[in-house]
C-alpha positions in Angstrom: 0.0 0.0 0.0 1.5 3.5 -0.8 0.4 7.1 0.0 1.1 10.0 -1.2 0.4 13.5 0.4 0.4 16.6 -1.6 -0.4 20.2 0.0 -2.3 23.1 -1.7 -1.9 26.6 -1.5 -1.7 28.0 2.3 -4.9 28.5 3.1 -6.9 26.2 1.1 -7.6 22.6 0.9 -5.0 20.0 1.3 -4.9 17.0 -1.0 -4.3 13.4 -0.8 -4.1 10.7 -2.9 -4.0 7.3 -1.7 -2.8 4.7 -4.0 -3.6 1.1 -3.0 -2.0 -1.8 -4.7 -5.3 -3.7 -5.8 -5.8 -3.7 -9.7 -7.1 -1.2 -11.2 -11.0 -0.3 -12.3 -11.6 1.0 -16.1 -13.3 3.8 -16.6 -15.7 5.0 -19.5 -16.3 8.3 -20.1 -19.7 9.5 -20.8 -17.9 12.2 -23.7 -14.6 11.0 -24.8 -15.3 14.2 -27.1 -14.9 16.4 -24.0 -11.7 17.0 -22.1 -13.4 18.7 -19.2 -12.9 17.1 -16.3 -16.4 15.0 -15.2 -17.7 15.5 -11.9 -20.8 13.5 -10.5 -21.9 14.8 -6.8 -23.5 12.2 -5.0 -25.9 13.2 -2.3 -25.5 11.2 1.2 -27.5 10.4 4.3 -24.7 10.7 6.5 -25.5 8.5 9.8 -29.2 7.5 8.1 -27.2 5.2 6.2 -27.9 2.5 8.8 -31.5 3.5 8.8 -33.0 3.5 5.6 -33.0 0.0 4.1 -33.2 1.4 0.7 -30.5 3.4 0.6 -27.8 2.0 2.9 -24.0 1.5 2.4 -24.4 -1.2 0.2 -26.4 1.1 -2.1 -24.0 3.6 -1.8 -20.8 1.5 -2.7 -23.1 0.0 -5.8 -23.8 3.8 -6.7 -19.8 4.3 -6.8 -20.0 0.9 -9.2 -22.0 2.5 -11.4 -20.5 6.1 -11.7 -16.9 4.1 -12.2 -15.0 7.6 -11.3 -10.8 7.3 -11.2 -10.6 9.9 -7.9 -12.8 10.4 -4.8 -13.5 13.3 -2.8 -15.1 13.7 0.3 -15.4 16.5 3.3 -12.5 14.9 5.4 -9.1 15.8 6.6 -6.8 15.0 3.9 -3.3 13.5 6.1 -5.8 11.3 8.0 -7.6 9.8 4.2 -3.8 9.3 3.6 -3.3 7.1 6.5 -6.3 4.9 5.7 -8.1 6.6 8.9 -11.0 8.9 8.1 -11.3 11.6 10.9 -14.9 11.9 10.6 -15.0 8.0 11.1 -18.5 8.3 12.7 -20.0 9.0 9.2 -20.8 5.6 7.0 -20.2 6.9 3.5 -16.0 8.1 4.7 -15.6 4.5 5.2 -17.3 3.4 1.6 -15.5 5.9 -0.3 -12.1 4.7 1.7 -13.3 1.3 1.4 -13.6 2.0 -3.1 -10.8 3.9 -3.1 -8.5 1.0 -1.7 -10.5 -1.6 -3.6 -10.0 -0.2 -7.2 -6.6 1.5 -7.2 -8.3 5.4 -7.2 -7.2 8.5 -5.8 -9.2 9.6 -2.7 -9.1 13.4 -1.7 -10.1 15.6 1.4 -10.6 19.0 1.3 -10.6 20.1 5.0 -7.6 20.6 7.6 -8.1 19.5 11.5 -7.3 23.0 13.1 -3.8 23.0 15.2 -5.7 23.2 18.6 -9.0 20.4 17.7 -7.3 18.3 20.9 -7.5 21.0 23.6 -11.2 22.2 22.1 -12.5 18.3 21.7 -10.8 17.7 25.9 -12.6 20.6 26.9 -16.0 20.4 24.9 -16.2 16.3 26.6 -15.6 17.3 30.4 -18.1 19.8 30.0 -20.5 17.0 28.6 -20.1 14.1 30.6 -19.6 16.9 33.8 -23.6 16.8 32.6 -23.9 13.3 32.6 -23.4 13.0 36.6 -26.9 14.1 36.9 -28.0 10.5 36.4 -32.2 11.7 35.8 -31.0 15.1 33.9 -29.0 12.4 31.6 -32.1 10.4 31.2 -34.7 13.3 30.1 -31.9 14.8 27.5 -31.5 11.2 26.2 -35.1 10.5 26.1 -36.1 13.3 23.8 -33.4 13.0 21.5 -33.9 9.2 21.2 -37.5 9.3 20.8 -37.3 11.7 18.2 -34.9 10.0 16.3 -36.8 7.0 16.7 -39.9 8.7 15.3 -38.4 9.7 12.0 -36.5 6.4 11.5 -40.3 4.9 12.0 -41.8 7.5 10.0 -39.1 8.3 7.3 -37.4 4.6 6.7 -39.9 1.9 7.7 -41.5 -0.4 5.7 -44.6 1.1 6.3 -43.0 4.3 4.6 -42.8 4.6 0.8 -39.4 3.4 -0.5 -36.6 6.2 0.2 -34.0 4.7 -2.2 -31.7 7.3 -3.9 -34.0 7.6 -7.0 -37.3 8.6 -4.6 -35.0 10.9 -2.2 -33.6 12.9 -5.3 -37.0 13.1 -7.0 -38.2 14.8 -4.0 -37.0 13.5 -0.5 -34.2 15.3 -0.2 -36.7 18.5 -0.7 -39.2 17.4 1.8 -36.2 17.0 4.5 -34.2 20.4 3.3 -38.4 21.9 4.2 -37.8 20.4 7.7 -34.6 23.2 8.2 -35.1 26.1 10.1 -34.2 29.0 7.9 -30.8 29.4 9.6 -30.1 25.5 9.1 -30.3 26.4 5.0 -28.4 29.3 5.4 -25.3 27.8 7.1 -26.2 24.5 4.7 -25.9 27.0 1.7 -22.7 28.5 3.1 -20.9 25.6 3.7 -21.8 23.9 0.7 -20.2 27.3 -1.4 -17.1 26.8 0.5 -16.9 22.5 0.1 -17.3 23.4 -4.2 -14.2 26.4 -3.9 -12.5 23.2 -2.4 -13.4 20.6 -4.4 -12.5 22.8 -7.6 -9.5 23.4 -6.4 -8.6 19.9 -6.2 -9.9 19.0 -9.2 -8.1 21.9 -10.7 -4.7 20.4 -9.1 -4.9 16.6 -10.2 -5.3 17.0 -14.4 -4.9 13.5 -14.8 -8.1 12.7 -12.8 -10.7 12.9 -15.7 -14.0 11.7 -13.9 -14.4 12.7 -10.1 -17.4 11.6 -7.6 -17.8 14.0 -4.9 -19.6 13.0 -1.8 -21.6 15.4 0.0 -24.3 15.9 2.8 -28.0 15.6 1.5 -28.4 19.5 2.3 -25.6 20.7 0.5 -25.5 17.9 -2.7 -27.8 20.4 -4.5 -25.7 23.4 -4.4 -22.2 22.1 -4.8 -23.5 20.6 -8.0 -25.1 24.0 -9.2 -22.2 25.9 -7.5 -19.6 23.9 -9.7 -22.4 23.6 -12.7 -21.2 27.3 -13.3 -17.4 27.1 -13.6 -15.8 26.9 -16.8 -13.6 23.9 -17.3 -16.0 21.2 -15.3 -18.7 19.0 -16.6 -21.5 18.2 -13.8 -23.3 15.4 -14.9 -26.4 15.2 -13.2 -26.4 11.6 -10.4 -29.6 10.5 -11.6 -28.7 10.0 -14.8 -26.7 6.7 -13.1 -30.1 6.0 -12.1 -31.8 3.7 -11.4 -29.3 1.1 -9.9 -29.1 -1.9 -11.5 -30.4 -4.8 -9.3 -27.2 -6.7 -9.9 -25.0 -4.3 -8.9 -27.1 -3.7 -6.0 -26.6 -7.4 -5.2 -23.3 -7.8 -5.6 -22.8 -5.1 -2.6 -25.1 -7.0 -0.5 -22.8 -9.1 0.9 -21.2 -10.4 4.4 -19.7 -7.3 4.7 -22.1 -5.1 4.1 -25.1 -7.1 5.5 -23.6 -7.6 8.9 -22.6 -3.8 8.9 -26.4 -2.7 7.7 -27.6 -5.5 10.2 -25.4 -3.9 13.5 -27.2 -0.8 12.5 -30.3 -1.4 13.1 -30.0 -4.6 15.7 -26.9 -3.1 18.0 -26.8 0.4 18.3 -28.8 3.4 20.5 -32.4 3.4 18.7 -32.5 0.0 18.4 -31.8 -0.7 22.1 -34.0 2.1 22.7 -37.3 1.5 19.8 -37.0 -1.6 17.6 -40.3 -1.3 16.8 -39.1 1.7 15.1 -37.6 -0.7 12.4 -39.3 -2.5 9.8 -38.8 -6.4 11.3 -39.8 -7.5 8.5 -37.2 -6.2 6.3 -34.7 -7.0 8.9 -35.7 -10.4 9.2 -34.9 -10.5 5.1 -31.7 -9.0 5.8 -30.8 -11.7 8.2 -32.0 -14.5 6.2 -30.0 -13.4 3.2 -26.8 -13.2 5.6 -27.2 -16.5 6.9 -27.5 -17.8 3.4 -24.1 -16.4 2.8 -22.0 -17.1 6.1 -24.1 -19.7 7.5 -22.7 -20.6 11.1 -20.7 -17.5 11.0 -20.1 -16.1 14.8 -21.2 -12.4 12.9 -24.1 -13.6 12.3 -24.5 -16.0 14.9 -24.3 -12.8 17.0 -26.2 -10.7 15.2 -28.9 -13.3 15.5 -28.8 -13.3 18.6 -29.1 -9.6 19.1 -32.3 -10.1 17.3 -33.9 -12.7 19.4 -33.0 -9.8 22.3 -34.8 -7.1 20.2 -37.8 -9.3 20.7 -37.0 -10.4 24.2 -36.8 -13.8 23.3 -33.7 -14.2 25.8 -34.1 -17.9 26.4 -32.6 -18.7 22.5 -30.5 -15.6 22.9 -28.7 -17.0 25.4 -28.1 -20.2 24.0 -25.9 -18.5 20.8 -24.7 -16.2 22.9 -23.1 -18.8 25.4 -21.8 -20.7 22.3 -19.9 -17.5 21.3 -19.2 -16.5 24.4 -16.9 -19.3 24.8 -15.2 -19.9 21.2 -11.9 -19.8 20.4 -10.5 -18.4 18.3 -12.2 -15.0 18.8 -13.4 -13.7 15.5 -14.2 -9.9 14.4 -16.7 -7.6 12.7 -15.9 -7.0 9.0 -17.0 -3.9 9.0 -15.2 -0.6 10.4 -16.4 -0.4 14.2 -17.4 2.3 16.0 -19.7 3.5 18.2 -22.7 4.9 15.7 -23.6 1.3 14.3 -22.8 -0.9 17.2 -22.6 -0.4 21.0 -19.9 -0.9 22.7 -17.7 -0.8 19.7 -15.4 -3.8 20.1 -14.2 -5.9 16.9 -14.3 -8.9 19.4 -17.3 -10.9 19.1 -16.6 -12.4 22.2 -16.7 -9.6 24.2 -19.8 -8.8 22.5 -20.8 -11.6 23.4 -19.7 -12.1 26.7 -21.5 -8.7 27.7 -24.5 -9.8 25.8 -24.7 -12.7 27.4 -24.5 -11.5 31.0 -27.3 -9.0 30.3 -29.6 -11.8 29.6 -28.2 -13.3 33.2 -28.9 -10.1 34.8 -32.3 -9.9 33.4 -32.7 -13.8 34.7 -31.8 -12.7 38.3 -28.5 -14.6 37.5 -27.3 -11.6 39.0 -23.5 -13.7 40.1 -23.3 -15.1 36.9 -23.5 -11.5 35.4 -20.8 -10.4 38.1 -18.4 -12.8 36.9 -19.2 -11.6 33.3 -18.3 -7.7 33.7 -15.8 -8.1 36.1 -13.9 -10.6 33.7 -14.5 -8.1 30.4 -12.9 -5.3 32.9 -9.7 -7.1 33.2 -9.3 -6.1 29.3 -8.4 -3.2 31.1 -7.6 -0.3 28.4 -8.0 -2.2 25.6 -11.8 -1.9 25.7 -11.6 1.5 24.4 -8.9 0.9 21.4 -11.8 -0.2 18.7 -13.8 2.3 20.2 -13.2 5.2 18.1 -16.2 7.8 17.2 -14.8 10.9 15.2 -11.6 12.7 15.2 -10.2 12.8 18.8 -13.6 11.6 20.5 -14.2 8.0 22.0 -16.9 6.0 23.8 -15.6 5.5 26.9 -16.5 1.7 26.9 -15.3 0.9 30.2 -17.8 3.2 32.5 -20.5 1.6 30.8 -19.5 -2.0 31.7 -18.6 -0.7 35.2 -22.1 0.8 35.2 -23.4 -2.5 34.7 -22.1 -3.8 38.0 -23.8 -0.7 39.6 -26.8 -1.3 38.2 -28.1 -4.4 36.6 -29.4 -4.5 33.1 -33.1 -3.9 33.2 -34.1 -4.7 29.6 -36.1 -1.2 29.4 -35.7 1.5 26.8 -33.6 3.0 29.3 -30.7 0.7 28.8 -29.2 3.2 25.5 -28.5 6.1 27.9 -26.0 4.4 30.1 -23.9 4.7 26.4 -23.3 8.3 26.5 -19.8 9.1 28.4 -17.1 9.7 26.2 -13.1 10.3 26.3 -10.6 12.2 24.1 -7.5 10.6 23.1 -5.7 10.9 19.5 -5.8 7.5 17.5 -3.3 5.4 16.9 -3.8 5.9 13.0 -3.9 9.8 13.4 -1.5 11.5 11.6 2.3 11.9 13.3 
């Protein structure tokens, strides 16, 4: 694998492209007629990409598929993309673009810098947080809100009850709907930022000529007007995403595998909102989901595990336990496929056997095994420090995975709703993949 770093102009974006030594992708051009550089923006759902079923990570990396670009850019720190180690590594679609980048031999590009002093703001902006969190019922109400109204528009928004919210429905008139939802201000700073992620984005365009076809990545509220915003420079070619449209089913497929299942399936099965409302998820389509991953990694511990988190969902804790146990006590230890961190599965460890080891004594608390669960936390404590190493959540900021196992012998697992909040506490400390 080989990397190379190149800086703009002071003052502007930096650029990075990473070269990995897979073989390459081929590339058609829509217009071998036109030397403009090509330039597809591809609108995102940021963290909604574990949500909505139709328009997950899998859809997104079958969307790159189709657009076949030869560079990448996306609104991340450029030395981190360089290192393989998005800073914004709680957002889904950092870790597809890395993930396509890698896979087909492309440049991948950032176009922001991670301010000199981000460390001191990020210590001081957590102890002022989880200073909050030691009011145990102030923790709860602030939780509670914010939970249930996420879980309402994940029920509303992305169920199966709802209308399908693939790409083609969201650009045809979701996105619209959701930009109607901003406060005046919201669109205003949306607009802003948007005009300032295209003047970087050109500019690194403008700096890698041998680039000829480019998919930019950006936020739902700004997709719109970076594509108009760079529509109107001379020298580009924006050709419109839907025009890629609609996926073909087969590539769609082909990105629906143990990989991305599992990582769609942790979403939805082992993360806040659905410890907090899984009736805010379609269990129907998650129940497809499931079948289709057992069908490719039958007897799998993933999705052994993630099986078992479903029979939790639904408080069936008796054939919980039994996988759970299983996993619980196999060696060798196996991992999660899928980048961990704490957004799409909670706590984020690679370890299924922790996972399931803590899993497992929740259903003993909840038993009245009460001992039994004891022995459990107080055996996942002697990890010691290592709990927190996979726990990554953006830039500087981590879960801080051992108070919530610690809380646990505090106070047992109850079962209740209430159970997500106790995931709140987090801890600054600069990744081992940060930049040196």
């Amino acid at each position: 694998m080989h990397f190379v770093v190149r800086s703009a102009a002071a003052g502007l974006a930096s650029v990075a492209i990473v070269s990995v030594a897979v073989g390459a992708v081929s590339v058609q051009h829509a217009n071998a007629q036109d030397s403009r550089p090509a330039i597809v923006v591809i609108p995102t759902l940021g963290n909604d990409h574990q949500f909505n079923l139709d328009y997950t990570v899998a859809h997104l990396a079958a969307l790159l598929d189709v657009v076949s670009p030869d560079a990448v850019v996306l609104n991340d720190a450029t030395p981190w993309l360089a290192r393989g180690c998005p800073l914004s590594a709680l957002s889904p679609e950092a870790h597809v673009a890395l993930a396509f980048a890698n896979e087909h031999h492309l440049g991948i590009f950032g176009t922001r810098e991670w301010p000199a002093d981000a460390y001191d703001q990020s210590v001081r902006s957590v102890q002022v947080e989880n200073a909050k969190l030691r009011d145990t019922a102030a923790t709860y109400r602030l939780a509670r809100s914010a939970l249930d109204a996420k879980a309402a528009l994940i029920a509303r928004e992305y169920s199966g009850t709802a209308p399908p919210h693939g790409i083609d429905q969201l650009i045809a008139g979701g996105f619209e709907k959701m930009r109607s939802a901003l406060t005046a201000s919201q669109r205003t700073s949306q607009a802003s930022q948007a005009a300032r992620f295209a003047d970087s984005v050109a500019l690194v365009i403008s700096r890698n000529p041998a680039q000829k076809r480019w998919a930019v990545l950006s936020g739902w509220a700004q997709a719109g007007v970076v594509s108009e915003n760079l529509r109107t420079r001379p020298g580009l070619h924006v050709m419109p995403v839907d025009s890629f449209l609609p996926l073909p089913l087969e590539r769609i497929e082909r990105r629906l595998d143990y990989r991305h299942l599992s990582w769609i399936l942790s979403g939805v099965l082992d993360e806040w909102y659905g410890m907090w409302a899984p009736q805010a998820f379609s269990a129907v389509r998650i129940a497809g989901l499931l079948r289709d991953l057992e069908r490719i990694a039958p007897g799998d511990p993933v999705t052994e595990f993630l099986r078992a988190r479903w029979y939790m969902q639904y408080r069936d804790y008796s054939a919980a336990g039994e996988i759970l146990a299983r996993l619980a006590a196999r060696t060798p230890d196996a991992r999660f496929p899928f980048p961990v961190n704490g957004k799409w599965i909670r706590p984020p460890w690679n370890s299924v056997n922790l996972k399931a080891q803590l899993n497992l004594a929740f259903i003993q608390d909840y038993s009245g095994q009460r001992e039994q669960a004891l022995e459990l936390y107080r055996g996942i404590l002697r990890h010691g420090d290592s709990l927190n190493v996979d726990a990554r959540a953006f830039g500087y900021l981590y879960d801080d995975v051992r108070s919530v196992v610690e809380s646990y012998i505090d106070h047992p697992y109850t079962g209740l709703p209430s159970e997500a909040y106790r995931h709140l506490a987090s801890l600054v400390k600069i990744p081992d993949c940060a930049p040196k």
